[in-house]
N, C-alpha and C positions, 0 to 999 in steps of 0.2 A: 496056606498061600494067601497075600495078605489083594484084598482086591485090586482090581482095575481104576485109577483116578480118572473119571471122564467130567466133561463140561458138559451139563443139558442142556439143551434151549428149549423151555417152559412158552416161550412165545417168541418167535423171530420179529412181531413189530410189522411196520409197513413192508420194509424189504431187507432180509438180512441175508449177507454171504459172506465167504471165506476170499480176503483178496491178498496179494502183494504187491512187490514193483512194476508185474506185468508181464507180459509175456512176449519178451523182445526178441527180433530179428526174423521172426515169418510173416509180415505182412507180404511179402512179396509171395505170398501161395494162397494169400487171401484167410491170415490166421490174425484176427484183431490185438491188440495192446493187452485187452483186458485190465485190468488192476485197477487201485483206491482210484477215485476220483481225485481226493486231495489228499498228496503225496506229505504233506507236512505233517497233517494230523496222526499221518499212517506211523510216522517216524519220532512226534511225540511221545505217543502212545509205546512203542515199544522200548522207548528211551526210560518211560514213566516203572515200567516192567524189568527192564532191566536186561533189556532183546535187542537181540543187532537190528538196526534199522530197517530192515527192508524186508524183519520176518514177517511171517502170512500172521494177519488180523481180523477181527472181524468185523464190516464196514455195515452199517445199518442207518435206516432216516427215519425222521419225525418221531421219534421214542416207540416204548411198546418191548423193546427187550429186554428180555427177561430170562435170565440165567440161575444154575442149579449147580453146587459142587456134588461130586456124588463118586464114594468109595476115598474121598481122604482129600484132603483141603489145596484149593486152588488160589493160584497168587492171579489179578486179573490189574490194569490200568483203562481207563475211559481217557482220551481226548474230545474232545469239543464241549460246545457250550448246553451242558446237558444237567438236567434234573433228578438225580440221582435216589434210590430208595437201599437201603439194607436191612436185608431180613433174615434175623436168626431167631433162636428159643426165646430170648428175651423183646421180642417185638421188631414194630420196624423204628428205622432211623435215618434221616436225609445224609446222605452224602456229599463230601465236594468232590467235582468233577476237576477233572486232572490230575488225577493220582492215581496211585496203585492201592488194590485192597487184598487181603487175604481171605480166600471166604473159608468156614471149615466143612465138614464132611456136611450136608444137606442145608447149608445156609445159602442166601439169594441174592442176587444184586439186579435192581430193575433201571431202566432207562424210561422216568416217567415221563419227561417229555423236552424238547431242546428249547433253551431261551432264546437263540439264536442261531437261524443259518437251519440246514437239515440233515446235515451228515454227523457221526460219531463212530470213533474207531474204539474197539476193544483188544488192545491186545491181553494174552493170555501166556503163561509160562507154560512149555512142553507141547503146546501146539502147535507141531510138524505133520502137516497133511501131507500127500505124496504129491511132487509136482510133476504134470505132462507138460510136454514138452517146454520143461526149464523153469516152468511158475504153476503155482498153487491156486493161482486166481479163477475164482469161477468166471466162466462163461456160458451165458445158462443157453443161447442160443442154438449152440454147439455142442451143450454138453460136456464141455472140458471142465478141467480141474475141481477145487473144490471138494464136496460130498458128491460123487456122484454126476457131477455139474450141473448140479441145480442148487436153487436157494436153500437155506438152511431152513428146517419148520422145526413144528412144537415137539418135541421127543426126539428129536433126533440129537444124538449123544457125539460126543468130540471126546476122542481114546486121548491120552496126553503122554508122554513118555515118560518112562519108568524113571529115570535120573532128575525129572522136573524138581526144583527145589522152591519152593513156595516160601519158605519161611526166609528170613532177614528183614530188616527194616523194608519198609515202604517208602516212595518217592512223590514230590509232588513239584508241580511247576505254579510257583508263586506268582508269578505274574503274567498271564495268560495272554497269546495274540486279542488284540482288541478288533472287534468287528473293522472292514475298510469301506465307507461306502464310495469309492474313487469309481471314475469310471472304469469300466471293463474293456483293458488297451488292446489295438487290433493293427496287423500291419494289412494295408490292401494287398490284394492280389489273391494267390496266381492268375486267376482271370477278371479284374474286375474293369477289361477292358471291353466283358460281353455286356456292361452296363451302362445308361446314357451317367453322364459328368456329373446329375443329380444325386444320381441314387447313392452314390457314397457319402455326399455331404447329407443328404437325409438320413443313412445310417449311424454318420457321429455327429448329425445337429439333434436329433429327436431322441423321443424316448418310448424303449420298447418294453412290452408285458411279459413275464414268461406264463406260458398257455399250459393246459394240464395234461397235455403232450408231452412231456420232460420225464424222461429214465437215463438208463448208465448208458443206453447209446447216444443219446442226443436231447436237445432242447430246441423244442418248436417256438419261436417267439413270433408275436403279434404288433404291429405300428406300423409307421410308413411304409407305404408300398415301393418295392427297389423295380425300377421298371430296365430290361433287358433293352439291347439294340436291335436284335433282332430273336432267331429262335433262344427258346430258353431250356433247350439240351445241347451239352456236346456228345463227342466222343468219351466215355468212361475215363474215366484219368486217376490217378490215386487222392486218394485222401488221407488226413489225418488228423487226431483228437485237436479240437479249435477252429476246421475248417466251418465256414460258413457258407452252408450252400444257399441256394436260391430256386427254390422251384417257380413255375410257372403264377402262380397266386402273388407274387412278389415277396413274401413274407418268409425272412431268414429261418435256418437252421443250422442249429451249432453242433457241429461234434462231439461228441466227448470217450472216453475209455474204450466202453463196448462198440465203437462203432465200425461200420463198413470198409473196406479197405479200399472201395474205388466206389466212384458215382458219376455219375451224369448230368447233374446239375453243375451250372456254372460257382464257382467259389468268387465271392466278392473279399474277401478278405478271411484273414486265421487269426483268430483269436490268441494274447502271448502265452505261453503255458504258464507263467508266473502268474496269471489272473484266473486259469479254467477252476482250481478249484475253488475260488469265490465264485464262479459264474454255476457251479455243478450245484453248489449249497442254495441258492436262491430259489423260495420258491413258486405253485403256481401265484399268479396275479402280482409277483414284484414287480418292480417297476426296475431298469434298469437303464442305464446311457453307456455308449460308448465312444469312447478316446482313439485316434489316431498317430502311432507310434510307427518309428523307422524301424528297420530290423535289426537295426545296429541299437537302438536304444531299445527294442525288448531284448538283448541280448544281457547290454547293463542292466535292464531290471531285473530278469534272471539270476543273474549275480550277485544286486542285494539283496532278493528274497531267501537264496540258499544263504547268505552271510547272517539275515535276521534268522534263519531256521537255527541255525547253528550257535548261536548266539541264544535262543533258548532253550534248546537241549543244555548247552554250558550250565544255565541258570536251575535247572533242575536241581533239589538238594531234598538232605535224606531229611524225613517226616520226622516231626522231635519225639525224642524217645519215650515224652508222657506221655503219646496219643494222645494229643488235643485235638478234634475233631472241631474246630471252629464253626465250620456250618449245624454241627448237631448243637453245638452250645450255644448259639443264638436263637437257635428253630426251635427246640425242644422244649417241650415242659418241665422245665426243672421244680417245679417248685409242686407239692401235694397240696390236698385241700381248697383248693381254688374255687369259689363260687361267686355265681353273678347275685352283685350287692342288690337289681334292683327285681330278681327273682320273688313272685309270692312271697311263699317261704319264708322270708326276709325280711319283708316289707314290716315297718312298725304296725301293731293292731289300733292304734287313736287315730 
């Protein structure tokens, strides 16, 4: 009986889990969204692999992960802007990110650390978790989906399906999204009529911090103070990922995936979903600004961001068949015998 293929995680990193599209249609029983923060990278990634869009991946920040094939060779793809390591019998070797790799029976792939932004998606071939209620996505507050619903740690093994096929060429996205630094667009409301006529233009004239407060529920940001008309609770009302609440301190909070399905805080504006996952990647002490947008125009921007996503999935083409590793061939030491000319050793004896 020939073994079990599982995927190890040798290190989960700052925070790694199992997500997908989400887990749509029970906010109204107080069951959050859950799923990737940023949906594009989610859909690269398993484009890169060779996985229907919206399969469960594994969403991790600021590097540190560090994966293991183990009982027979696993096909994997990275998206985002990440510093790649591959480790087999013959050493290690820098990777490019945005492709897919094959690892074989006990070879490694690390995520040593991101150039930019803090999210990276991994998708993996044959990695079907069981989904509760409709999605795989951890939520670790709850306990749902996922392993267990909690984050993924160091030894903890991912089973992969028996028909997974690993082997064929591998893919790569030649010309990757390039960072946006635009402002972070917001329509006002539902209630930012609990705020004096300032605090809006304070929140898209100035510029705000994000504080070390920021996980998959939300991001606490620091600047100008938004000062309320009067109390600064209502009545519970719903929420949803991009709301901006506004606690008593004056000092906004953004929703994001994980978060609450009602609150109390008055909402000054909703961040467009076409910007949260630039807003979800920034990290502590960035600096950030935001833009004021109609609903009707985050709707169009909606529309050209899935037209660019779609547009680079298109652009995805298969790796050439020499296995030219460009990043390893400029990084690498190719050359033996290499010594420093002005070493001792070296030096003329007169």
């Amino acid at each position: 009986m020939s073994p079990r293929t599982e995927l190890e995680i040798l290190s989960p990193g700052a925070f790694a889990s199992i997500q997908d599209g989400g887990r749509r249609g029970h906010r109204r029983i107080g069951v959050p969204w859950a799923g990737v923060l940023d949906r594009r990278l989610m859909r690269l990634a398993n484009a890169l692999a060779g996985r229907t869009e919206d399969a469960a991946v594994i969403e991790c920040f600021d590097g540190g992960l560090r994966l293991a094939a183990r009982g027979g060779a696993v096909k994997i793809a990275v998206a985002g802007d990440t510093v790649l390591e591959h480790e087999s019998s013959e050493g290690r070797r820098p990777l490019a990110p945005w492709r897919s790799v094959t690892l074989a029976d006990g070879e490694q792939l690390r995520i040593r650390k991101m150039d930019g932004g803090r999210i990276a998606m991994v998708a993996v071939v044959g990695l079907e978790p069981p989904a509760v209620m409709g999605s795989a996505s951890t939520y670790v507050r709850a306990g749902l989906g996922g392993v267990d619903g909690r984050a993924l740690a160091a030894g903890t093994r991912l089973a992969l399906t028996a028909d997974a096929e690993p082997w064929g060429s591998d893919r790569v996205l030649t010309q990757p999204p390039a960072a946006d630094p635009a402002p972070i667009r917001l329509v006002p409301g539902p209630q930012h009529d609990h705020f004096r006529p300032a605090a809006l233009e304070a929140l898209v004239g100035g510029e705000y911090r994000v504080t070390t407060e920021a996980d998959r529920m939300g991001i606490r940001l620091e600047g100008a103070t938004l000062e309320h008309t009067g109390a600064a609770e209502i009545v519970s009302d719903a929420t949803v990922p991009g709301s901006i609440q506004v606690p008593g301190a004056g000092q906004p909070i953004v929703l994001l995936a994980d978060a609450q399905t009602a609150g109390g805080y008055p909402k000054i504006a909703t961040v467009i979903s076409a910007d949260l996952g630039r807003l979800a990647a920034l990290r502590p002490g960035q600096a950030l600004r935001f833009a004021a947008v109609t609903a009707a125009e985050g709707a169009r921007i909606a529309r050209a961001a899935e037209a660019e996503t779609q547009a680079l999935i298109a652009s995805i083409r298969t790796l050439p068949p020499d296995g030219i590793d460009l990043v390893a061939l400029y990084t690498g030491n190719l050359v033996d015998g290499v010594v420093h000319a002005l070493a001792a050793e070296y030096r003329p004896l007169y």
